[in-house]
C-alpha positions as CSV (number, residue, x, y, z in Angstrom):
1,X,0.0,0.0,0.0
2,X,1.4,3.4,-0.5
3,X,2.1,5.7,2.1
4,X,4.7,8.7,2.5
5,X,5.1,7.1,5.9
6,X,8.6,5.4,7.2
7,X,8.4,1.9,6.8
8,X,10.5,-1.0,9.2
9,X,11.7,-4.2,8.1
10,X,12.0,-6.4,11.1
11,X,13.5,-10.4,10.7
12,X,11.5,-13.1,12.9
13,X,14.7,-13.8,15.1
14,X,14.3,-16.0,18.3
15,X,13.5,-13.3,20.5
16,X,10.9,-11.3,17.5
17,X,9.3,-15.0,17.8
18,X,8.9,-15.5,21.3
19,X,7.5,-12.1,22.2
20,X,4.6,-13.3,18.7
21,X,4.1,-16.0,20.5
22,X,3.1,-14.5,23.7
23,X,1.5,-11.6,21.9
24,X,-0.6,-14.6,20.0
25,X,-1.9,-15.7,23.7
26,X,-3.1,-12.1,24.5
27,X,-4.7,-11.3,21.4
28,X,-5.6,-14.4,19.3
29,X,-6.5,-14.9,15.8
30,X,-4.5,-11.5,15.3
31,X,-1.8,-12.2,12.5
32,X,1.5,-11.1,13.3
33,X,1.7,-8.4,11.4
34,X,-0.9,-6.9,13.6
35,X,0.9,-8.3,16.9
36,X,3.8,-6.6,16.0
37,X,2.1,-3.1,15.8
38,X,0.4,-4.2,18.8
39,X,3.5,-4.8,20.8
40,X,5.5,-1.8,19.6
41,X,2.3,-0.1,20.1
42,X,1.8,-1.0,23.9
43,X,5.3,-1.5,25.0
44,X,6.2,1.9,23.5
45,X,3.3,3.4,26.2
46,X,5.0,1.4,28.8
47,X,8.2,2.6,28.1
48,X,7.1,5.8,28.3
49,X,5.5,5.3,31.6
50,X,8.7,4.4,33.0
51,X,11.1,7.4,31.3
52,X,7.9,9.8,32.9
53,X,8.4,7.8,36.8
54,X,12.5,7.7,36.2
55,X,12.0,11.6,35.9
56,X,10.1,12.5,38.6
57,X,12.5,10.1,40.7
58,X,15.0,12.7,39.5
59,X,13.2,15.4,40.0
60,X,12.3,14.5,43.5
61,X,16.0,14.0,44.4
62,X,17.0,16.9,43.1
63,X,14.6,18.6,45.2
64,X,15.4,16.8,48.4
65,X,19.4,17.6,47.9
66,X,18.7,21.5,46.6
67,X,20.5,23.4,48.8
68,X,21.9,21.0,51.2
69,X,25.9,21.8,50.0
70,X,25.4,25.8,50.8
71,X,28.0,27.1,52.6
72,X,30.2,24.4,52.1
73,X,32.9,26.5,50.3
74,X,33.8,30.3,51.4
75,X,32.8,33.3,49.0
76,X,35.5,33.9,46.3
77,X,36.7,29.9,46.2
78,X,36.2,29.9,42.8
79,X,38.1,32.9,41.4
80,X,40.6,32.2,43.8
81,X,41.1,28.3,42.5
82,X,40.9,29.9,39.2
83,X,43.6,32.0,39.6
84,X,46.4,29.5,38.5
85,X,44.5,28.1,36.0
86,X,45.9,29.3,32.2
87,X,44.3,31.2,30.1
């Protein structure tokens, strides 16, 4: 069918096969074609669900460690390690 959209070539390797299979038992009578787009399809969302949780984990530490190093070096530390660096 035409389409001006990217296509994908993917080989039935082991693994392709194995995740078919199991994708057969969830959805049956789908051909695998279709459980293919299916997989990518839902495991794409999933993945996404766990870059969105990974972030806020992130987020959250950042939050709970803002701050906590103040004071830790005296005004001027910088410019004065910088001093002997060249130029």
């Amino acid at each position: 069918m035409p389409t001006i959209r990217r296509r994908y070539q993917v080989t039935e390797t082991d693994e392709v096969a194995r995740a078919l299979d199991a994708a057969e038992q969830r959805w049956p009578g789908e051909p695998r074609s279709r459980l293919l787009v299916r997989l990518i399809t839902e495991n794409g969302e999933a993945v996404a669900e766990v870059n969105e949780a990974e972030l806020a984990r992130r987020l959250a530490a950042i939050d709970r460690y803002a701050g906590s190093f103040a004071g830790l070096y005296s005004p001027g530390y910088l410019e004065e390690l910088r001093k002997d660096w060249p130029e």
